[in-house]
Residue, then its C-alpha position, 0 to 999 in steps of 0.5 A: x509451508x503456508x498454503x493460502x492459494x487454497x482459500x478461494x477469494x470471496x467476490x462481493x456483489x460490486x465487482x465484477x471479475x472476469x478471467x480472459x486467457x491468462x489475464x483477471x479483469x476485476x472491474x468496479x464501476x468505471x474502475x478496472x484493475x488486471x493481473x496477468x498470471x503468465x500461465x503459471x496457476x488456473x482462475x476459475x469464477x464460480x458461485x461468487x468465488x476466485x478460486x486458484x490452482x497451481x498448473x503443475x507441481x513444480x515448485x515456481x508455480x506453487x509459488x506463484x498459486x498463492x501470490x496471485x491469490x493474495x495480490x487478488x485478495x488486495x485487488x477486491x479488498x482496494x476496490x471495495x474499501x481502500x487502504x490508508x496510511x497515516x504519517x507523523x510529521x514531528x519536530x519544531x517548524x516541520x509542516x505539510x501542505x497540499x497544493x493541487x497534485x504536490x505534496x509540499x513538505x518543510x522538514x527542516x531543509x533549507x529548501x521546501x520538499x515538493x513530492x508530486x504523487x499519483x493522481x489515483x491517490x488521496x492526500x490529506x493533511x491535518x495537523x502534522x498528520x498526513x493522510x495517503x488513501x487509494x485503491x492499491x496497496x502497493x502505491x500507497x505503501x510506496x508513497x508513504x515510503x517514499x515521504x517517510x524517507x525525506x526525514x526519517x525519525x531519529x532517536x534522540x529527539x523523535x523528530x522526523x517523519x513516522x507511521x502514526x503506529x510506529x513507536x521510535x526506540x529513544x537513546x539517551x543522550x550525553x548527559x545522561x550517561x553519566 
């Protein structure tokens, strides 16, 4: 069984967290991010570290020890970094274009795809790569889900909408079962 809550986050110099009753205030900037823990695992902040503790041994709060580790590990790593993801946008006529707070996408529909994302996300488009950024982890992950399942890829020709790290396994078509 994995235990990753007993790893303490490390703080960089940047961010600024705060435990307020139940609830971790990471703040960076004008940006400020919670995560209410519900009671179910002790914060405590010292020398630099999160470190996190289930409140009792029953099995829900064990659980929930190392998710709140990680989701806090995800806050910090947003807030200093930021994460990305990059689509591939492949077939004849298929194009990408950003206007404003849409994403405009041509994917082979008779009419044009238009995905209104969040403002707190960067999208970019060069090429046929669309490129998402923003500071957490679950929004990007969602939006380029959610773009990726306009037209996923097919097998045969490739064509559709794909992670640039994702490899499409290719079937063959009729004339070469012969």
């Amino acid at each position: 069984m994995s235990r990753i809550g007993k790893n303490p986050v490390t703080i960089p110099a940047e961010v600024n967290v705060s435990v307020e009753g139940n609830v971790i205030v990471f703040k960076k900037g004008s940006v400020q991010k919670e995560l209410d823990t519900k009671g179910n695992v002790e914060v405590k902040v010292d020398n630099g570290l999160l470190v996190f503790a289930p409140k009792s041994d029953d099995r829900q709060d064990r659980a929930y020890w190392g998710t709140y580790r990680a989701l806090s590990a995800n806050i910090i790593v947003g807030l200093t970094t930021g994460y990305q993801k990059q689509l591939e946008i492949n077939g004849v006529g298929y194009r990408a274009a950003v206007k404003g707070n849409v994403l405009e996408l041509q994917l082979g529909f008779s009419h044009p795809i238009n995905y209104e994302f969040p403002k707190d996300l960067q999208i970019s488009v060069e090429k046929n790569i669309v490129t998402i950024k923003g500071d957490d982890k679950q929004v990007v992950g969602q939006v380029a889900a959610e773009v990726r399942s306009f037209r996923p890829p097919e097998p045969y020709k490739g064509k559709g909408v794909k992670y640039v790290e994702e490899h499409i396994r290719r079937k063959a078509g009729k004339t070469a079962k012969k």
